[in-house]
N, C-alpha and C positions, 0 to 999 in steps of 0.2 A: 527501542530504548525507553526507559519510565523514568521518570522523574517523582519526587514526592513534591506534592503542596504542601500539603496538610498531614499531621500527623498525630495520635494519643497516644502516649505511653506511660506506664505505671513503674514508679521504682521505691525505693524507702532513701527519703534524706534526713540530713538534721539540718531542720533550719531557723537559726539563730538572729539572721537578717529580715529585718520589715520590707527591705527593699531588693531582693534577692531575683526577681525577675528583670530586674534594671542589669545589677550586678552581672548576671548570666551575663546577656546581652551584650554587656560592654567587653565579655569576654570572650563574642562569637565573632565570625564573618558576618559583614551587614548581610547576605543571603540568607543566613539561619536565623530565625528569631521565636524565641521564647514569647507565647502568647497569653500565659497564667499557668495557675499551678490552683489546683482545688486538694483539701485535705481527704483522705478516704478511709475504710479501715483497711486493717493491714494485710487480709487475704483477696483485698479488691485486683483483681487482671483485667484491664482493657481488653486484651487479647480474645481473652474467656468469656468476659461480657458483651464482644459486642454482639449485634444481634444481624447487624448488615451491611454491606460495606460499600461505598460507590468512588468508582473510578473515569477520569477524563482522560480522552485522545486526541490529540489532534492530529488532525494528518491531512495531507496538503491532496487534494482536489483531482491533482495530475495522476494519482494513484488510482484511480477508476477510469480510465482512457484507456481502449483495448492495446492489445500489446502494437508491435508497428509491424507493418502486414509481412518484413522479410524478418523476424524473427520467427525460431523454431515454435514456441509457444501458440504465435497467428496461424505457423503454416496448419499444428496440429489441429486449430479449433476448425478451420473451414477442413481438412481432411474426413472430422467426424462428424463434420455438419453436412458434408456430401456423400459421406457413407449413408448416414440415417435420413437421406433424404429430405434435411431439414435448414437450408441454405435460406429459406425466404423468410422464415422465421428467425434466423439467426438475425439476420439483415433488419428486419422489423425491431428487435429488441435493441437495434445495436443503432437505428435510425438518426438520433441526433450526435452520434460523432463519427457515423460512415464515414465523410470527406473529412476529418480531421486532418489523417495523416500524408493526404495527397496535397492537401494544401500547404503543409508543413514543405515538401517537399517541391510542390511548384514558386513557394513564395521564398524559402528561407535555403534549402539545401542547393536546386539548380541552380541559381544563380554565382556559388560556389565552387560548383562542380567544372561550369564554363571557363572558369579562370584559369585551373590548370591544364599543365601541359598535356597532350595523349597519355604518356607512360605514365604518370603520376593519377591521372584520374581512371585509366583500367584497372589500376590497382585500390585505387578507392572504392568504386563499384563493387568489386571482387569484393573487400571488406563490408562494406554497408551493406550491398543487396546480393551477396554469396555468388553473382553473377559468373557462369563459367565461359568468356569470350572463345572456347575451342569447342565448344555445342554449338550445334543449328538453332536450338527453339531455346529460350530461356521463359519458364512462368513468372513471371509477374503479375500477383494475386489484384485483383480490380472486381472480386466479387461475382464473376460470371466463369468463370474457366473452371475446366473440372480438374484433379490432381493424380497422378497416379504414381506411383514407385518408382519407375519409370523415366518420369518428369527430370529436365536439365537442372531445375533446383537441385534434384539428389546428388548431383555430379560431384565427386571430391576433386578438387582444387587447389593447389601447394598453395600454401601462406603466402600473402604480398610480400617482397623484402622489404624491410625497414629503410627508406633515404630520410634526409633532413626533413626537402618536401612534403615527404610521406608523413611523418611525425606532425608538421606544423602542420598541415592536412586537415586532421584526424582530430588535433583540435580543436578547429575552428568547427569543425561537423558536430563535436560533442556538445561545444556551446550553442551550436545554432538548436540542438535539440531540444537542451535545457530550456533554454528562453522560449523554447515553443510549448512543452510543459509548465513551465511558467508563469504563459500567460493565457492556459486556460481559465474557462470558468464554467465550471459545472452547470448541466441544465436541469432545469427544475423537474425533467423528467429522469434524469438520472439521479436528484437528490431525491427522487421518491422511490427508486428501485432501492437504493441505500438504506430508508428507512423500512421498507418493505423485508428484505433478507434480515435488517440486522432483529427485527418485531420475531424471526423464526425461532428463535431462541427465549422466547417471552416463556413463564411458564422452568417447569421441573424438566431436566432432561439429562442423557447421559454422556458426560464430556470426557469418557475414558481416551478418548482419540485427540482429544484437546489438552493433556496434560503427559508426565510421561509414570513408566513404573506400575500403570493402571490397568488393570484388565476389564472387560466387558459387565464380569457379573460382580465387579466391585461394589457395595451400595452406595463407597462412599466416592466413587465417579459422580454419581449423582447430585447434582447443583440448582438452586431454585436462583430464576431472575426474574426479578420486580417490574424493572423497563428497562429501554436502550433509548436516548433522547440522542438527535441532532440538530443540531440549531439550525435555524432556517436562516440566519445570517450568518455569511462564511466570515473570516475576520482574515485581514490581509497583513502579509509581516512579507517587508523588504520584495511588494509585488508578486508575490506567491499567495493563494489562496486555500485555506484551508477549515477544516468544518472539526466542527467541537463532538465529537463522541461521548457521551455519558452511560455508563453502565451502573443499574443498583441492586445488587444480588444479595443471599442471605453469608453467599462465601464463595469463596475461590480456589482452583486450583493451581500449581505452579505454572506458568505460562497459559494458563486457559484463553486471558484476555484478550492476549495480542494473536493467540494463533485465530479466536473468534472474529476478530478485526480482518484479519487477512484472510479467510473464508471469504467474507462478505466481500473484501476490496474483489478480490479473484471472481467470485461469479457474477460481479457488477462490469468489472471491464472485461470479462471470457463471453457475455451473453448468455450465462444461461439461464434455462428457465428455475 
């Protein structure tokens, strides 16, 4: 979702008032504010003239933390890190938040899980970790086990039913989540992988795949970026952390920005190279 700061736009008024930027003003929402008004000639377009344009992101920190090892997303990325033979490298790229989510899960979720009753917590597990309690072997991914098709993960397993316990549950797991996304804090090696993917985009290239309605040999897919900055200090809002993106291109396409954003989030928290 984008919000505007900052904005130029050109249009023709009459303006009769010395103090007509006040005037405005008093007749906006305190949020909106008219910040001058320059006279131009009358075929001037902002639009048309400008020459480049830059845009801020922010986005909150806990979006580069690889996915959590029982979602389908995790299962896929070690699936094709053990096909290609490329499991210790994955591990390597992925080195300062390995134990993230085990600790989330020794610190914040067990102690959770212990409180409820048998029936109420097999059917939590079932939920969280796909767990199928009528299999022999269940995987649970811990970075060493290999995966096959095979595997008790694949097993289908009818929906938990819904009880009250169940419900109240299920909330208390979603917060305990959030609060553990919450209060990461990105490592300085992961805020240079971030600067690293997002610098791949430096330079002329073809964002046909980035926008929609676009085909390959379009020329006008083709977009020039100036830079991508990230600020080295994250700014913190209501205990979440999050990092300033700037982009400054000569132009843009419809959604080029955010889907370039979430490229970069996606192969910072997948590991890839």
């Amino acid at each position: 979702c984008g919000h505007e700061c900052l904005n130029v736009i050109s249009l023709k008024l009459i303006i009769e008032d010395p103090d007509i930027v006040q005037r405005i003003n008093e007749a906006l929402t305190p949020q909106i504010r008219v910040w001058g008004i320059t006279r131009t000639i009358g075929s001037f377009s902002c639009y048309a003239a400008c020459d480049s344009r830059m845009y801020e992101y922010l986005i909150p920190t806990y979006a580069f933390l690889p996915p959590h090892p029982s979602s389908f997303l995790a299962k896929e990325i070690h699936r094709c890190a053990y096909q290609d033979g490329t499991v210790n490298q994955l591990n390597e790229r992925q080195e300062d938040v390995l134990g993230f989510w085990d600790d989330v899960e020794d610190t914040l979720i067990k102690p959770i899980l212990e409180t409820l009753d048998p029936d109420t917590r097999e059917k939590i597990e079932q939920a969280l970790y796909k767990i199928d309690h009528t299999a022999t072997t269940f995987l649970e991914f811990k970075g060493q086990t290999n995966t096959t098709d095979n595997d008790a993960s694949q097993a289908k397993t009818p929906p938990a039913r819904s009880t009250p316990e169940f419900d109240a549950a299920i909330k208390k797991f979603k917060a305990a989540y959030l609060s553990a996304k919450r209060s990461y804090r990105i490592s300085n090696d992961r805020l240079i992988k971030v600067k690293a993917f997002l610098n791949k985009y430096l330079g002329t290239r073809n964002y046909h795949n980035f926008t929609i309605r676009k085909s390959p040999r379009d020329p006008s897919a083709k977009r020039f970026i100036k830079s991508w900055t990230v600020s080295d200090t994250p700014v913190y809002i209501h205990g979440t952390e999050w990092l300033s993106l700037k982009v400054h291109g000569q132009s843009f396409m419809m959604h080029q920005i955010r889907k370039m954003v979430a490229m970069v989030a996606l192969c910072v928290r997948c590991g890839t190279p």
